[in-house]
C-alpha positions, 0 to 999 in steps of 0.5 A: 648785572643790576643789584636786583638781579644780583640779589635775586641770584644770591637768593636762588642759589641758597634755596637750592642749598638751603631749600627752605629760607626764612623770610629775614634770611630772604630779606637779607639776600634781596639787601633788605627791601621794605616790606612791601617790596619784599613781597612783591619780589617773592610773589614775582619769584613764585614761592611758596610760603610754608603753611606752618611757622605763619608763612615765614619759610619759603621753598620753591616747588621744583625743590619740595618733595611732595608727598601722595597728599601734596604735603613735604615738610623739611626741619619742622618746616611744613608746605602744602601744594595747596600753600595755606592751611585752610586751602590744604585741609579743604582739598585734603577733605574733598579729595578723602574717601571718608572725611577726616577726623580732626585727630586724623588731620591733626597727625597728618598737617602736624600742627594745630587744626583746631581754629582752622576747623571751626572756620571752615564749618563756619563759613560753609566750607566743610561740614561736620558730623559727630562720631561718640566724643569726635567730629567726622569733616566731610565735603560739602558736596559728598559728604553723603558718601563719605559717611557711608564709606566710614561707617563701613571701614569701622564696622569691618575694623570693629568685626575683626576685632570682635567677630562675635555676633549680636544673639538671637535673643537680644536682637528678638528683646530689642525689637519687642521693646521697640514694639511698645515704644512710641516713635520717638522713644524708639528713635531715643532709645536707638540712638542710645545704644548708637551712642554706647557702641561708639563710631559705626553704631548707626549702621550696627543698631539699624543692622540688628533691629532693622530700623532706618540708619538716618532714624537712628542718627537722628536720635543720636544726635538729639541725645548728644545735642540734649534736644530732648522736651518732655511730651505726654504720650497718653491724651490728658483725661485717657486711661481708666478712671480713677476710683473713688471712694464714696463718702460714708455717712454718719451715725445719727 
């Protein structure tokens, strides 16, 4: 037997003992090759490089566990069918019902998602939608249906934690006001009342007055962007004329 294959040998019978291995440890078993060559050997193994620690454990596929979400993790260590992190969480986005807040993925991956999440909406990857203080990310291709999957799934959780419907007369109150509301101070107003229901307002607010839910989304969104420019409602010069006072003479 080559020296090689001898280390090969050594290196899969302590992943099946181990079933996770650090790469020093590997570089040990394979009597430390250079780097290069270290990969290369790795590559021509089919391993798979954690998607935590920054790739440094290796595991093999057919020692992993993995779970209904291709994940498996084994002291500490974290690895994905997928293999990196980006590749996990897109797949993990695609395949969702309703998108994936950041906390939520956060729990799931457990590790820091942040900077990966930034590069992934930058890059056109995924997109994103603002749900109060959080980002919603969605697929690129469905993301249309996943909204709309998660805005149900929080008006059935806000119903049963609050059964109570909106009265009669608050839902007449709010459609008078809208009725002397110019449109965009509807769609501000609107958003408004979004924004202080929280997750699901969109639906809830277009529910109670009848408004279009994209309206409603879109003036929420200019409020929590600030897109807000101060614009004249009545035409300059409109309105009745102002009186004036007609100047008195003087005593002679």
């Amino acid at each position: 037997m080559r020296p090689t294959e001898y280390g090969t040998s050594k290196l899969m019978e302590l992943l099946e003992r181990e079933r996770t291995l650090s790469l020093d440890r590997i570089a040990l078993a394979l009597d430390k090759p250079s780097r290069s060559t270290l990969f290369r050997k790795l590559a021509g193994l089919g391993l798979r490089a954690s998607y935590s620690h920054r790739g440094r454990y290796q595991t093999l596929d057919r020692i992993a566990e993995y779970d209904e979400h291709g994940l498996w993790s084994y002291r500490g260590v974290h690895f994905s069918r997928q293999g990196t992190l980006l590749e996990t969480i897109v797949s993990l986005v695609e395949h969702s019902r309703q998108g994936y807040f950041a906390s939520e993925l956060h729990a799931l991956l457990r590790v820091r998602i942040h900077n990966a999440l930034a590069h992934l909406y930058a890059v056109h990857r995924l997109r994103r939608e603002q749900y109060a203080h959080e980002y919603l990310y969605l697929s690129t291709t469905r993301g249309a249906d996943q909204m709309g999957q998660r805005d149900e799934a929080i008006e059935q959780a806000q119903r049963k934690a609050a059964p109570e419907v909106e009265p009669d007369a608050l839902r007449g109150n709010m459609r008078l006001l809208l009725s002397v509301l110019n449109e965009k101070q509807r769609r501000l107003y609107l958003g408004l009342e979004s924004i202080r229901l929280g997750p699901g307002g969109d639906a809830k607010i277009s529910r109670i007055t009848g408004v279009n839910v994209k309206t409603i989304a879109r003036g929420r969104r200019q409020l929590q962007a600030g897109d807000i420019t101060s614009e004249r409602i009545r035409a300059i010069g409109g309105g009745r004329p102002s009186i004036k006072k007609k100047p008195t003479s003087s005593p002679s």
